[in-house]
Each structure stands twice: as C-alpha cells, then as structure tokens.
SERO-4910 file (N, C-alpha, C, O; in steps of 0.05 Angstrom, whole numbers):
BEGIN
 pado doro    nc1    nc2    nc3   cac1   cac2   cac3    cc1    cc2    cc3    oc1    oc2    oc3
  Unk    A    576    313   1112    591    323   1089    596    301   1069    598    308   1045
  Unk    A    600    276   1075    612    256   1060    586    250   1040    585    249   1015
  Unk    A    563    247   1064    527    243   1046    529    261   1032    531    249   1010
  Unk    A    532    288   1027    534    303   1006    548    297    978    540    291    955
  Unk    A    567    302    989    588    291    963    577    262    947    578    261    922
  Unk    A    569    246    959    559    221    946    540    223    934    536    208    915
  Unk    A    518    244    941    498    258    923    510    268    905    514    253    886
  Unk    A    521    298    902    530    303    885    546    284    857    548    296    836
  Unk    A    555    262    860    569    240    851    545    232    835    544    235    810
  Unk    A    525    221    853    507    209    840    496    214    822    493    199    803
  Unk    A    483    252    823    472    268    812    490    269    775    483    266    751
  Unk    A    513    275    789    533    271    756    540    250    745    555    250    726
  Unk    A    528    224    757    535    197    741    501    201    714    498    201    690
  Unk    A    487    202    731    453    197    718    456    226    696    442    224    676
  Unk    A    471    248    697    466    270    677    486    258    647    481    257    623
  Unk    A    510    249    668    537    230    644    523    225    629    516    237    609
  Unk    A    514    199    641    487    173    626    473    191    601    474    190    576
  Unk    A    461    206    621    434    211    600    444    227    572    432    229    550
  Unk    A    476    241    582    487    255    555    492    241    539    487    246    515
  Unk    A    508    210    550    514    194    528    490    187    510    490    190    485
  Unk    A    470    178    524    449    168    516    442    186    486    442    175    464
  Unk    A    438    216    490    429    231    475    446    228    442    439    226    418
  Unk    A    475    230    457    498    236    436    488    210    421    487    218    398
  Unk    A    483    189    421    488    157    411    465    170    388    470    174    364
  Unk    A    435    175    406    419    177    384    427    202    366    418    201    343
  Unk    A    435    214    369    448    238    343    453    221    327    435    213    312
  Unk    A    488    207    328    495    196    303    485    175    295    493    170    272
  Unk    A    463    152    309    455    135    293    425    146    282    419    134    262
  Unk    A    411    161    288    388    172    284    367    149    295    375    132    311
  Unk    A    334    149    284    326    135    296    327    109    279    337    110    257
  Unk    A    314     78    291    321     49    284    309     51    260    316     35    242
  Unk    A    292     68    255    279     59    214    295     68    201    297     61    178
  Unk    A    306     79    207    333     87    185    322    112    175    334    120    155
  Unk    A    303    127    181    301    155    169    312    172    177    314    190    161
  Unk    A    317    174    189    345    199    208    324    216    226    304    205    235
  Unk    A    331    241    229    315    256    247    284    263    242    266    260    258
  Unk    A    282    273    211    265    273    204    234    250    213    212    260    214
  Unk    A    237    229    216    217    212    224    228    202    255    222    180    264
  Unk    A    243    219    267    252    210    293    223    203    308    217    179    312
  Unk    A    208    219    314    177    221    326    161    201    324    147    191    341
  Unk    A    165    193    294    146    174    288    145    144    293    161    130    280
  Unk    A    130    133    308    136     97    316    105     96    306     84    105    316
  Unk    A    112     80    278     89     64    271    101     36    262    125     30    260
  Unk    A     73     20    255     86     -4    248     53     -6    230     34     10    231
  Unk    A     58    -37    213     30    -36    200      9    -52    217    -13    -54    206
  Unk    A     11    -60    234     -9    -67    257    -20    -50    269    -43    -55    277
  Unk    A     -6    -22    276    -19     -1    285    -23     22    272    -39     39    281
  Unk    A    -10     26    247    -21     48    231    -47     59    229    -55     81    238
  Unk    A    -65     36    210    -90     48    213    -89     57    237    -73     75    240
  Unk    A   -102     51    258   -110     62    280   -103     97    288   -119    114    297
  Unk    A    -68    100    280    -59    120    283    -57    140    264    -46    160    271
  Unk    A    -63    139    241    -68    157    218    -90    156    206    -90    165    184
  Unk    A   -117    143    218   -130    137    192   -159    148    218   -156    137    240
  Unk    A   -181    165    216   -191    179    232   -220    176    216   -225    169    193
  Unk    A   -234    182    235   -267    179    227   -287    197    245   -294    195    268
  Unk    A   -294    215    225   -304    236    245   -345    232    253   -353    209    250
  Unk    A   -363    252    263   -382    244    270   -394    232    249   -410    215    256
  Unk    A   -391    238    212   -406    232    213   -403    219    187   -412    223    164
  Unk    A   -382    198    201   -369    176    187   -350    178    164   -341    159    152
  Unk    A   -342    211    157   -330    210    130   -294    216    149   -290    232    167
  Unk    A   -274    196    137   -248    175    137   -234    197    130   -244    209    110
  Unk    A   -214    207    140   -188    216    139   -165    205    139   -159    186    154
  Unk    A   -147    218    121   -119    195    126    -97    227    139   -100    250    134
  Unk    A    -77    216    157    -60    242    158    -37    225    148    -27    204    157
  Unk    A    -32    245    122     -6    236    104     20    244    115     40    230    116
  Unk    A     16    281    127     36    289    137     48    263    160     72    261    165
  Unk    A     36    253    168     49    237    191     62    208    167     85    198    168
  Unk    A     39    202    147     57    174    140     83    181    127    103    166    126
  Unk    A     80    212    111    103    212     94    130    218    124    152    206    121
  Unk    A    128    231    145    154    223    160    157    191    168    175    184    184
  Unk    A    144    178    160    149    152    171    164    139    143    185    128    146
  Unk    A    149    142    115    171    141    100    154    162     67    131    164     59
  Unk    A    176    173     59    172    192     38    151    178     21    127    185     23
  Unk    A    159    157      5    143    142    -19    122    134     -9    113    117    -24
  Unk    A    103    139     18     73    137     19     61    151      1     76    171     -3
  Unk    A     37    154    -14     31    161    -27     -4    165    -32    -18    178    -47
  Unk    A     -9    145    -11    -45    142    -13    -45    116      3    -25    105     12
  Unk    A    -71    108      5    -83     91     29   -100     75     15   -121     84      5
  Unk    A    -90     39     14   -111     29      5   -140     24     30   -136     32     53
  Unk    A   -159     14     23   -180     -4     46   -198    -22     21   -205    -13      0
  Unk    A   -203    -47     30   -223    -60     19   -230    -74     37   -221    -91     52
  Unk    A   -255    -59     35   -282    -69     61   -284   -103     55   -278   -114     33
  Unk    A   -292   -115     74   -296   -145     82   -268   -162     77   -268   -185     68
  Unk    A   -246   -149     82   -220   -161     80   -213   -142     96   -226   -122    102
  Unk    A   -185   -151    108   -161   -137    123   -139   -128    108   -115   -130    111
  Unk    A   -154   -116     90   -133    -95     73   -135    -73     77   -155    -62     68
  Unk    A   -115    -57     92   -117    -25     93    -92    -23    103    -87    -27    126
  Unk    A    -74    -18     85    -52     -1     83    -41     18     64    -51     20     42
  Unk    A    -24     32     72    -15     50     56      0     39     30      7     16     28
  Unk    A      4     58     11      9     47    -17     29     70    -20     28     94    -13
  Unk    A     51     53    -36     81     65    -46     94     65    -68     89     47    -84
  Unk    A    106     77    -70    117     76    -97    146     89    -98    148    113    -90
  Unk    A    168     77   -107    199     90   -105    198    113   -119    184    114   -139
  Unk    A    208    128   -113    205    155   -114    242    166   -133    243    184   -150
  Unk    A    263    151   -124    286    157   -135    300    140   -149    325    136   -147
  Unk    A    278    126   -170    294    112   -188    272    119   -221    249    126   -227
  Unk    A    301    113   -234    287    120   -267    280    101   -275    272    104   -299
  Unk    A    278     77   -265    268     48   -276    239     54   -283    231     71   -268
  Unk    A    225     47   -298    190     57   -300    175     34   -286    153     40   -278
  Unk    A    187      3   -280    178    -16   -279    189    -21   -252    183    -45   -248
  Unk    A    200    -13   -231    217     -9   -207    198    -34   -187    176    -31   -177
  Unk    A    208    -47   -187    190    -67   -158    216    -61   -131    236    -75   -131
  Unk    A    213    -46   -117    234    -44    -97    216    -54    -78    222    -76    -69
  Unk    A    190    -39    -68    174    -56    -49    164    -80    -49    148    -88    -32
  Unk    A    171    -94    -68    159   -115    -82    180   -140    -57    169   -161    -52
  Unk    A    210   -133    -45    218   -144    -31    231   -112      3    245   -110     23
  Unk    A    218   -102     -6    221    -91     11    194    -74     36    175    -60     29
  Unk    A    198    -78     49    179    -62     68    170    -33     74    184    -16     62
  Unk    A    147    -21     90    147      4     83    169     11    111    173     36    110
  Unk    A    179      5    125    202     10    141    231     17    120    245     37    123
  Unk    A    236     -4    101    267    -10     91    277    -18     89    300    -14     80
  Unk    A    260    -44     99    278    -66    110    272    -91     79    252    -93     65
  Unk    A    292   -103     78    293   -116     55    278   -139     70    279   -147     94
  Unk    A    259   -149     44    249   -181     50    222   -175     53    213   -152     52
  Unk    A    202   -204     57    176   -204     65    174   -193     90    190   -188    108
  Unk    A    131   -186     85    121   -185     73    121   -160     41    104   -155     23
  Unk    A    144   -151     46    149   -129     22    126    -98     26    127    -87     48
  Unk    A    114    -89     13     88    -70     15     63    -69    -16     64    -77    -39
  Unk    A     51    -61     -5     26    -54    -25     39    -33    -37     43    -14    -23
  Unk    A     49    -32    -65     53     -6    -80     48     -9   -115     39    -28   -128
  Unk    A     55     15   -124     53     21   -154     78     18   -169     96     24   -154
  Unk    A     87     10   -196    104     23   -209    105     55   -222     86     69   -228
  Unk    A    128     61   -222    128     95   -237    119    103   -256    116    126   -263
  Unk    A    110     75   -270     97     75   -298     70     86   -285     51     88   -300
  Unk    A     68     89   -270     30     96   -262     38    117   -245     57    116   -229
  Unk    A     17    144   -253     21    168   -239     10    157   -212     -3    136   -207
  Unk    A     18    178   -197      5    185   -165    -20    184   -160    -30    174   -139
  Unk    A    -34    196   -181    -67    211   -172    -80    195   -177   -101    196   -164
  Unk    A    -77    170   -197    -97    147   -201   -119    157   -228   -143    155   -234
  Unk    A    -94    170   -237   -123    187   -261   -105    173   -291   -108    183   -313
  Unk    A    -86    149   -285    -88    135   -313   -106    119   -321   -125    117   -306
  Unk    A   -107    103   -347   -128     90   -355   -138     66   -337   -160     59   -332
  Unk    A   -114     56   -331   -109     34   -318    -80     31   -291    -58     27   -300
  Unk    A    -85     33   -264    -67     38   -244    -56      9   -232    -74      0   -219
  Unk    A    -43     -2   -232    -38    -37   -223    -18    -31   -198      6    -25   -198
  Unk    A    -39    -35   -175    -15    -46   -144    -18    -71   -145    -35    -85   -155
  Unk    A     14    -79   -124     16   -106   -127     16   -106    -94     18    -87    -78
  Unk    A     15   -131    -92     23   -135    -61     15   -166    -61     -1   -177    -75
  Unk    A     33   -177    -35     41   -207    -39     12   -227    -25     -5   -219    -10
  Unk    A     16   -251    -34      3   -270    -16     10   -283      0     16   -307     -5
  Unk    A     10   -271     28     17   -283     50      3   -308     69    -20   -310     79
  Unk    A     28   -327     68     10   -342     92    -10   -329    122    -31   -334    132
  Unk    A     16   -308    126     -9   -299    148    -26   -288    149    -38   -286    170
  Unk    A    -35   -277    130    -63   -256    110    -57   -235    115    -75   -220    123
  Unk    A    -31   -225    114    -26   -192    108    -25   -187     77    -31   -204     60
  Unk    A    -17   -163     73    -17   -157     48    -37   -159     38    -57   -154     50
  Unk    A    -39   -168     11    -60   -175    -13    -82   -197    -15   -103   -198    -28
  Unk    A    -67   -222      9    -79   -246     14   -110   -240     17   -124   -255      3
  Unk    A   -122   -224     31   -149   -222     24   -158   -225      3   -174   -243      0
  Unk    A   -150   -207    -21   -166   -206    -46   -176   -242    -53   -197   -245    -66
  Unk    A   -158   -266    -44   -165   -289    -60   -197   -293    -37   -205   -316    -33
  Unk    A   -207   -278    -28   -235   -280    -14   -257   -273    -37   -281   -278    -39
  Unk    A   -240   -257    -54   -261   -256    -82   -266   -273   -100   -279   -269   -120
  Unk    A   -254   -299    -93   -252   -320   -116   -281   -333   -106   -296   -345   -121
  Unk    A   -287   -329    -82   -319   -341    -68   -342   -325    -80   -349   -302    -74
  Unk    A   -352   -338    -96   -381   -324   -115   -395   -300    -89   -397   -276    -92
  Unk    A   -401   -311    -71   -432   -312    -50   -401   -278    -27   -409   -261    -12
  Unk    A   -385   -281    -32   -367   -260    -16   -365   -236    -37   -368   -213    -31
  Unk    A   -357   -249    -69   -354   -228    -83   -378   -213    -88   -375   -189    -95
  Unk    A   -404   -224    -86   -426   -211    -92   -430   -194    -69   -444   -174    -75
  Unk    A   -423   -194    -47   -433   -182    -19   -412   -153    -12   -420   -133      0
  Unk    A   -390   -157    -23   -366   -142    -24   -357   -133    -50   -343   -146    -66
  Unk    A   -369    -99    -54   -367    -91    -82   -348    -63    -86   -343    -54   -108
  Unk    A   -340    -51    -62   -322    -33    -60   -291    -20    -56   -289    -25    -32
  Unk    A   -274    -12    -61   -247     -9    -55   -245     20    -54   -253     30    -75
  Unk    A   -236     38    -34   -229     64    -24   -200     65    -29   -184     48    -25
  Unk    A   -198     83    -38   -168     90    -40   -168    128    -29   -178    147    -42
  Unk    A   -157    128     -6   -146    150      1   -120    169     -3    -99    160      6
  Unk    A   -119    189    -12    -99    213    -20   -100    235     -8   -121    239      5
  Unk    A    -84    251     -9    -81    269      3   -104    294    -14   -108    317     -8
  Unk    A   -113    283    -31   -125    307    -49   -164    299    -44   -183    311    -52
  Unk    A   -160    266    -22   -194    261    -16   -192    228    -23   -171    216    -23
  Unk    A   -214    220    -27   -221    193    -31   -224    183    -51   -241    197    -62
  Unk    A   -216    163    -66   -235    157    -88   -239    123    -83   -225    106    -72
  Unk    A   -276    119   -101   -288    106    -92   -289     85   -113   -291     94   -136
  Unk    A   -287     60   -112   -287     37   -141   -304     21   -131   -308     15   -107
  Unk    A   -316     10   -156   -336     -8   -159   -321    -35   -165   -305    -35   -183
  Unk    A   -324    -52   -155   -297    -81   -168   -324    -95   -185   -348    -95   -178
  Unk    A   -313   -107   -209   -327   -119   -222   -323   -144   -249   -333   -153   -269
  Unk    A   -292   -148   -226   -276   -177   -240   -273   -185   -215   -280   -171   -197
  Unk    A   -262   -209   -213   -247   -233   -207   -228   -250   -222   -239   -271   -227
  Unk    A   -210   -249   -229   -200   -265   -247   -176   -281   -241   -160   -274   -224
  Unk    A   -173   -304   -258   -157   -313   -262   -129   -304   -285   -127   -324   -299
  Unk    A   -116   -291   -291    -93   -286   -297    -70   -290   -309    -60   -305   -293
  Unk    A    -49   -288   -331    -23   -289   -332    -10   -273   -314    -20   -258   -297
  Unk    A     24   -279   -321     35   -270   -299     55   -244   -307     76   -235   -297
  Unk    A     38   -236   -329     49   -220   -349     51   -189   -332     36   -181   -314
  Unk    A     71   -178   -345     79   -149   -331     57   -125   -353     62   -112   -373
  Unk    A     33   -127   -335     12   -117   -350     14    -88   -362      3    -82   -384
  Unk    A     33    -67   -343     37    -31   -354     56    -38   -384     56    -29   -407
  Unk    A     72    -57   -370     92    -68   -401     83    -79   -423     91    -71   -445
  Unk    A     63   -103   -420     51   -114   -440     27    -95   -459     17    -99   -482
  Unk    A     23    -76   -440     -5    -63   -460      1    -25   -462      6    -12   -441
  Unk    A     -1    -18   -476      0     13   -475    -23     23   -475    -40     27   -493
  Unk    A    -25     32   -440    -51     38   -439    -63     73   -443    -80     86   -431
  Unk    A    -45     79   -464    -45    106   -474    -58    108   -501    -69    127   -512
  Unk    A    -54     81   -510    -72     75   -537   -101     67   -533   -100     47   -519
  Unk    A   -124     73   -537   -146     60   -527   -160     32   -542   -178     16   -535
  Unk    A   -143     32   -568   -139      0   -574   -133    -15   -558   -145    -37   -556
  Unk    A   -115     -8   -544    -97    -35   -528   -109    -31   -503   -107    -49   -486
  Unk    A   -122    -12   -496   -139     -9   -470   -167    -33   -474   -176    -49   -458
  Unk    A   -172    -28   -492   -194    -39   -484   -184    -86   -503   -196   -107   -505
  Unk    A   -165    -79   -510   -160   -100   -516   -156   -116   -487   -166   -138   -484
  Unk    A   -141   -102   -465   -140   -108   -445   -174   -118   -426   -180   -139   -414
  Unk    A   -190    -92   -432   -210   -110   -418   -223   -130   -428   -241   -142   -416
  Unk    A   -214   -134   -451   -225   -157   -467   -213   -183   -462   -226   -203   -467
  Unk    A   -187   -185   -451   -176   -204   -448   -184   -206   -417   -188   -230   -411
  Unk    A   -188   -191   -399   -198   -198   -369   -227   -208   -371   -232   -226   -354
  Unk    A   -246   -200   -389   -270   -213   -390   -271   -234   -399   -291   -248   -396
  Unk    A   -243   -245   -416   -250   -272   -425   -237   -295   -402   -239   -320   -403
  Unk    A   -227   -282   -389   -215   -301   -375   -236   -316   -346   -259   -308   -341
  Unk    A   -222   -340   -330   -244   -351   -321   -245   -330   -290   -228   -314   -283
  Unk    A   -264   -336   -281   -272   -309   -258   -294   -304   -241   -308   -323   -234
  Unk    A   -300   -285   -234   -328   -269   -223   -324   -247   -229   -304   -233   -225
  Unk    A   -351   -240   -243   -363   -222   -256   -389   -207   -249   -410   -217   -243
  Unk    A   -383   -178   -253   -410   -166   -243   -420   -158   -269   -411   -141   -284
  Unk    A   -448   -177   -273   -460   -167   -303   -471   -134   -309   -478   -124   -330
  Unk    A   -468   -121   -279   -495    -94   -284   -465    -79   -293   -467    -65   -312
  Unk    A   -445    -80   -285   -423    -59   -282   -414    -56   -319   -408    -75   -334
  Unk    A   -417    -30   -325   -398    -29   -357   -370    -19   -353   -362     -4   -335
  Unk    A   -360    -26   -368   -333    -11   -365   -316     -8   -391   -313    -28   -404
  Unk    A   -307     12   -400   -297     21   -430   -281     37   -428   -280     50   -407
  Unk    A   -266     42   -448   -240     57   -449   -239     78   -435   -220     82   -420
  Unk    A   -261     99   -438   -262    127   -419   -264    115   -393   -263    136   -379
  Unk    A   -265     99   -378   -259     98   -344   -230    102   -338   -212    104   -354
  Unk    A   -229    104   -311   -202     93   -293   -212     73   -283   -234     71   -273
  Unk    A   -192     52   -286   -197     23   -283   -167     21   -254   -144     30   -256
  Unk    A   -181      5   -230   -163     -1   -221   -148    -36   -221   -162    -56   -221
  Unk    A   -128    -37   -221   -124    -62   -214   -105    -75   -197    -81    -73   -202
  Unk    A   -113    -90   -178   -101   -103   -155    -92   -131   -158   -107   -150   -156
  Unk    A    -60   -133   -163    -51   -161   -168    -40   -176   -149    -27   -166   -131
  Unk    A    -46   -206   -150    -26   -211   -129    -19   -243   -138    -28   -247   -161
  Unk    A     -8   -258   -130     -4   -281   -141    -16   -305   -112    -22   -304    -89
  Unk    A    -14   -326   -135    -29   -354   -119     -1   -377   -108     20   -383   -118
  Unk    A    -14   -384    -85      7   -401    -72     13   -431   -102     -5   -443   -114
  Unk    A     39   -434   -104     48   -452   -113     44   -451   -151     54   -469   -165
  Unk    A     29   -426   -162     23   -420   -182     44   -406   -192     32   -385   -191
  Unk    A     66   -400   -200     83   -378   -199     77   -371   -226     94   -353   -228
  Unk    A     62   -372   -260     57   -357   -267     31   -350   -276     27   -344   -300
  Unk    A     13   -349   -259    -14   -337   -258    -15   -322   -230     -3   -327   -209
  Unk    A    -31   -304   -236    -40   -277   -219    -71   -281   -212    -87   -292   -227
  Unk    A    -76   -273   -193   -111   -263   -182   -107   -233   -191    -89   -218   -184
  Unk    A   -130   -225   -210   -130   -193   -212   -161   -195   -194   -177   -214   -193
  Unk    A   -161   -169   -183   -189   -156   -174   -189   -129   -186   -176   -110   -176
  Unk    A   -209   -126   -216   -211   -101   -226   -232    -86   -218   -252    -98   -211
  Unk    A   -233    -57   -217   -251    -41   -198   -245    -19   -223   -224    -16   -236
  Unk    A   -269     -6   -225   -275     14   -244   -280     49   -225   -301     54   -214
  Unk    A   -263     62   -225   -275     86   -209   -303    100   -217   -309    107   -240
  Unk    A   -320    103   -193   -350    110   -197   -353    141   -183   -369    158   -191
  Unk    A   -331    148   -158   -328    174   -155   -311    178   -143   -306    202   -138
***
C-alpha cells in the first residue's frame, strides 16, 4: 500500500511539472519574440535555406513563404547569388512611415538588435521588384555572411564566370543578369535620384558606368529595364559602397 501511494505521488509531481512548464510558455510565448503565431517555427539563417527553400525533379527552386512569414512577417522574397554564399531571405519594415527606414540595417531577421543585421529593402521600393531601380543592402561581414560575397565580384576572371542573381517571391522567380561592379559613393541612392523621372534614371546609369569597376560589354541597359541593385560597404572605407547592378532578363 505504501508502494502505491508513492506512485501515485510520483505520478502528480511529473503532471505538476509539466503544467507549470506549459503555463510559463503561454505568457512568455516563444524565445523570437513572435508570440504564438511563430511558436512552431525554429529557424535560424544557417538552416533556413535547407528548410524553406526546395528543389524538385527537375530542378525548378521553390521558396515556402508561408513558413518564413511565421518566422517573421517582413520576409518578403528570397535572395541567391550563385558562386557566393548568399541566399537569404529579404525584408523590409513593414510598420513604419519612414520611406528610407533601415531597421534591419541593425537588426536581425529574428529581432534582435545588432550585427549581422539582414539583407533587406527600404519602403521607398515596392515589394514585387517592378521599380525602375530596387536597392538591398546588407553588411560586410568578417565572417562572410550577409553581402560579404558580392566583394568576389571585384575579381575580373569570378565576375566573368558568375553572371546571375535569383530573387524568389511568392508570385515565382525572377532572373537578373549582373553587369556592373563598381566602385561607389556612399550616397542614399532612392534619395539622391528620382527614379520615377527617366532623366534621373538613366542619369544614374550613367554615373555607375562611369565609375571604376567590372563591366559586361554585351549587356544594354536603359531606362525601360528593372535594374537591380545590391549595396554593401567596404572594410575601413566608410564612405564608398561596392554596388553589384543586375538588369532583370526574366
């Protein structure tokens, strides 16, 4: 009778436990700070691709957004640039009226304030990538996350070999041709140029072609494109930028 009762004991310490356990995670929700809504989701950017990003027989790339947007709302599309270790998701703040908003710019796609920050857009540039000109930023890291690839374009004999950038959406793929390298100001480019005017549009590619770089002679590019552009900055340079411009081809 006594072995009984000590079971029973036992039995109601481990159920206690496990209630507390439950109750705790209610009111703190889960550790990313998204509350219930992304409770499910444990990603990180070391394992993302792997877990959202799919390849079927016959080779054509899926992204599942439904899963990144519970991990955090302001996902928005998926970069990749082949012959670098760039493929992450791309963001953009979503609840501020700033047009020029860098929140990821020190913040992460978790929430967390500080480096390495994330690959994202300002508000000044729609979602779909169908302005004249779209500019993500993302940092240069010592450890080659983020953007730090792109300075692999400054190598003639890499940039010639490596001519593509994928950008994934929820609406399909789209495909760019890169056909700068450049060297840069550190100028706030959606701010400095109104690329709604096609004066100042193409004043803009006029000033990337003159600057020093790599260049693809076969590629044209003129005001009717979508032009992408990928900025990032150089160690110890603080006001010059590496752009890598890419022209959408489909």
């Amino acid at each position: 009778m006594k072995l009984e009762k000590k079971n029973v004991w036992s039995v109601l310490i481990v159920v206690m436990f496990g209630l507390a356990v439950s109750l705790a995670s209610l009111r703190t929700g889960n550790v990313n700070g998204f509350g219930d809504t992304a409770a499910s989701v444990e990603l990180s950017l070391d394992s993302a691709a792997g877990s959202v990003k799919h390849t079927d027989e016959s080779g054509n790339v899926t992204v599942d957004f439904e899963m990144l947007k519970e991990w955090n709302p302001d996902i928005y599309a998926w970069i990749t640039v082949p012959g670098t270790n760039i493929d992450y998701p791309v963001l953009q703040k979503s609840d501020t009226e700033d047009l020029y908003d860098n929140y990821y710019l020190d913040h992460t796609v978790d929430l967390e304030e500080g480096l390495p920050g994330a690959i994202y857009s300002q508000p000044v540039n729609q979602k779909d990538f169908m302005d004249s000109v779209t500019v993500l930023y993302g940092h240069n890291m010592k450890n080659g996350e983020m953007f730090t690839g792109l300075h692999e374009f400054e190598n003639r004999d890499f940039f010639d070999k490596n001519r593509q950038i994928f950008i994934y959406t929820p609406n399909g793929v789209l495909t760019y041709e890169i056909f700068a390298a450049v060297d840069f100001s550190d100028a706030l480019i959606p701010y400095e140029y109104s690329f709604s005017d096609s004066a100042q549009l193409q004043n803009y590619i006029e000033d990337v072609k003159n600057c020093a770089g790599n260049f693809q002679e076969g590629v044209s590019v003129s005001a009717d494109d979508k032009i992408l552009t990928l900025s990032t900055c150089y160690s110890g340079q603080d006001d010059r930028r590496l752009l890598i411009e890419a022209v959408l081809i489909l």
